[in-house]
FIKOLZA-1660 file (N, C-alpha, C; in steps of 0.1 Angstrom, whole numbers, plus 5000, padded with zeros to 4 digits):
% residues 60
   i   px   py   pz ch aa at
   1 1562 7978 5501  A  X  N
   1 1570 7973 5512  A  X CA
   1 1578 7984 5518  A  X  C
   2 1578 7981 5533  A  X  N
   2 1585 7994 5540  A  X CA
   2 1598 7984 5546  A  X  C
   3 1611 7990 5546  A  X  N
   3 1624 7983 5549  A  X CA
   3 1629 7997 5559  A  X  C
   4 1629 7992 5574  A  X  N
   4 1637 8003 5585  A  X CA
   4 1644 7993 5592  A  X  C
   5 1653 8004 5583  A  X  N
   5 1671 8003 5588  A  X CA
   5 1678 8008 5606  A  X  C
   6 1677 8004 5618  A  X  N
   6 1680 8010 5631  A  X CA
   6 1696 8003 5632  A  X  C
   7 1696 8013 5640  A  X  N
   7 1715 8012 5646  A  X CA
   7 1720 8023 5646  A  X  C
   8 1732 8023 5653  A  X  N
   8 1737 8031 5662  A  X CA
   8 1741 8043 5655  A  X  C
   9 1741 8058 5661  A  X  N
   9 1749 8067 5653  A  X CA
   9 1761 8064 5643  A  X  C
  10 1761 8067 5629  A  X  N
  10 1771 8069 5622  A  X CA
  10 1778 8051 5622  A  X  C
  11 1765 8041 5619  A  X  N
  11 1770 8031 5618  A  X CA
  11 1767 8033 5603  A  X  C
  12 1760 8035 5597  A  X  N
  12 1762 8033 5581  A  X CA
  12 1748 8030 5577  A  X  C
  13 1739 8035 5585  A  X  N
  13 1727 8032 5579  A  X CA
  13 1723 8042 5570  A  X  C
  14 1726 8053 5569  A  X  N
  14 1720 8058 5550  A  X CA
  14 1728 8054 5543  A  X  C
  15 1746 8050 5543  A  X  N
  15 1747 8042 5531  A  X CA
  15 1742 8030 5528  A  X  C
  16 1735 8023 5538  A  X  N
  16 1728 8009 5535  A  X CA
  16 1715 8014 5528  A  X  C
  17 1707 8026 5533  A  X  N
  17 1695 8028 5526  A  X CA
  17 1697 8031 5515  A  X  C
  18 1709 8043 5511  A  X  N
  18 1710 8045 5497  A  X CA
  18 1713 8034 5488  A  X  C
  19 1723 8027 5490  A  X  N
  19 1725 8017 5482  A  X CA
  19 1716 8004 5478  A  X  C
  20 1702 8002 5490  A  X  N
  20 1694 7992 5487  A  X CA
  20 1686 8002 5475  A  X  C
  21 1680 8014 5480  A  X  N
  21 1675 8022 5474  A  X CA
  21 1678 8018 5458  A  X  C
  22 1696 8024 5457  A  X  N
  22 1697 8025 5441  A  X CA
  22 1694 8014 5435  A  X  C
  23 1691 7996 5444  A  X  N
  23 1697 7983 5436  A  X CA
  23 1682 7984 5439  A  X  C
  24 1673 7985 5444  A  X  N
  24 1655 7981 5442  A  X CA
  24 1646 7993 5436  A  X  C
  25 1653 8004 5435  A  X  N
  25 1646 8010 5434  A  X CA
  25 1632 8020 5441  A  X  C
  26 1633 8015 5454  A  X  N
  26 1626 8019 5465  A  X CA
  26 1631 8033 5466  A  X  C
  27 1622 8042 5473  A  X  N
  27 1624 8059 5476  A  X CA
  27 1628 8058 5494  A  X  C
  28 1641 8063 5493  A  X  N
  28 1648 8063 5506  A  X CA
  28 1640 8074 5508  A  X  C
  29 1633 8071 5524  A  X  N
  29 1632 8087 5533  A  X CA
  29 1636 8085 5546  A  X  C
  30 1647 8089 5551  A  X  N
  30 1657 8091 5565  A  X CA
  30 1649 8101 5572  A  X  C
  31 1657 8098 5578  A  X  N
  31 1649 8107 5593  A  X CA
  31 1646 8117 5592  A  X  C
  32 1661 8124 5589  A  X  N
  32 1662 8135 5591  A  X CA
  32 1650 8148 5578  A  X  C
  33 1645 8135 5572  A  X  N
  33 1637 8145 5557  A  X CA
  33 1627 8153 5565  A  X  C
  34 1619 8146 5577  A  X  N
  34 1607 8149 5587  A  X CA
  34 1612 8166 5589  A  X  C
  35 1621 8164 5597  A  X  N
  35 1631 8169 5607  A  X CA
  35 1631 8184 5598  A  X  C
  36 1637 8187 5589  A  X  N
  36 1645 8195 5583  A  X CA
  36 1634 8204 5575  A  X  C
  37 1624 8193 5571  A  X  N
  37 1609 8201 5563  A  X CA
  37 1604 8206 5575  A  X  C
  38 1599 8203 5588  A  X  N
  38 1592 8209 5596  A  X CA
  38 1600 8225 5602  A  X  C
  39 1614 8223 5603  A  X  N
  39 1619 8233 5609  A  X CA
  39 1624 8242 5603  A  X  C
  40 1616 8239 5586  A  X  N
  40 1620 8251 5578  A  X CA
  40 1606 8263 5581  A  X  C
  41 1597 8256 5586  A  X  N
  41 1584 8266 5583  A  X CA
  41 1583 8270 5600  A  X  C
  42 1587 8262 5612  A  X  N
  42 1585 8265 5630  A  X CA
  42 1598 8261 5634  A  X  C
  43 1598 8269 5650  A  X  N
  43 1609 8268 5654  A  X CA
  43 1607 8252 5662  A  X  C
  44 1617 8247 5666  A  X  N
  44 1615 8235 5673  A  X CA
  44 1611 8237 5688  A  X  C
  45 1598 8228 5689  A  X  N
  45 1592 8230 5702  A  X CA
  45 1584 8216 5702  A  X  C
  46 1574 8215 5713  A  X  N
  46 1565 8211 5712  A  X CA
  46 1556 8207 5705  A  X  C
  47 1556 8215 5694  A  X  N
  47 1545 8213 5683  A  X CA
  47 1551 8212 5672  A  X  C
  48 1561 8210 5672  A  X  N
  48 1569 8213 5656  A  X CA
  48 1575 8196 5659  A  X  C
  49 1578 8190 5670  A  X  N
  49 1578 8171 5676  A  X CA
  49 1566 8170 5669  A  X  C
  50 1552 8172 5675  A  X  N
  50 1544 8165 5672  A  X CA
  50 1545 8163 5661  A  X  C
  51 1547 8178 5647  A  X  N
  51 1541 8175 5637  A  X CA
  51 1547 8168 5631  A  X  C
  52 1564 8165 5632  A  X  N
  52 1573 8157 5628  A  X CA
  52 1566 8142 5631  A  X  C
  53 1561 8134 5643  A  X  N
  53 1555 8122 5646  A  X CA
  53 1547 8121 5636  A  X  C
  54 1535 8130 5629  A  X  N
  54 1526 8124 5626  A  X CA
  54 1528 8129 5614  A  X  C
  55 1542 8132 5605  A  X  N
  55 1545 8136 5588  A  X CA
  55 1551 8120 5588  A  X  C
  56 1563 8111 5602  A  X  N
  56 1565 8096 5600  A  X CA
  56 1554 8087 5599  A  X  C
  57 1547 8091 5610  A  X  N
  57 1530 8080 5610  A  X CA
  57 1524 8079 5597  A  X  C
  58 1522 8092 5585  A  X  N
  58 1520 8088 5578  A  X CA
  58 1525 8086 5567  A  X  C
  59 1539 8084 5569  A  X  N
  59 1546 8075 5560  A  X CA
  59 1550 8061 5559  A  X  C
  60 1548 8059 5574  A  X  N
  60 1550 8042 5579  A  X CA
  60 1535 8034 5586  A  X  C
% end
């Protein structure tokens, strides 16, 4: 089962994810996990978007 959490900046959506997380047991992955893995290895461009799209595509 996949559960995505949307709403506004700094409304409280990773503490809602963390906390379902700790009470189900489900593996939180936030946005920002894509984000942060891709732009440790390329600089952000064009191609470092794409690969970020298709590391969420194949998580969701």
């Amino acid at each position: 089962m996949n559960l995505i959490i949307i709403g506004a900046q700094a409304s409280g959506k990773m503490t809602i994810g963390q906390e379902v997380a700790r009470q189900t047991g489900m593996t939180l992955f936030h946005n920002h996990d894509s984000i942060d893995f891709v732009l440790r290895f390329m600089p952000w461009s064009q191609e470092s978007t794409a690969l970020i799209e298709r590391i969420r595509f194949a998580f969701f």
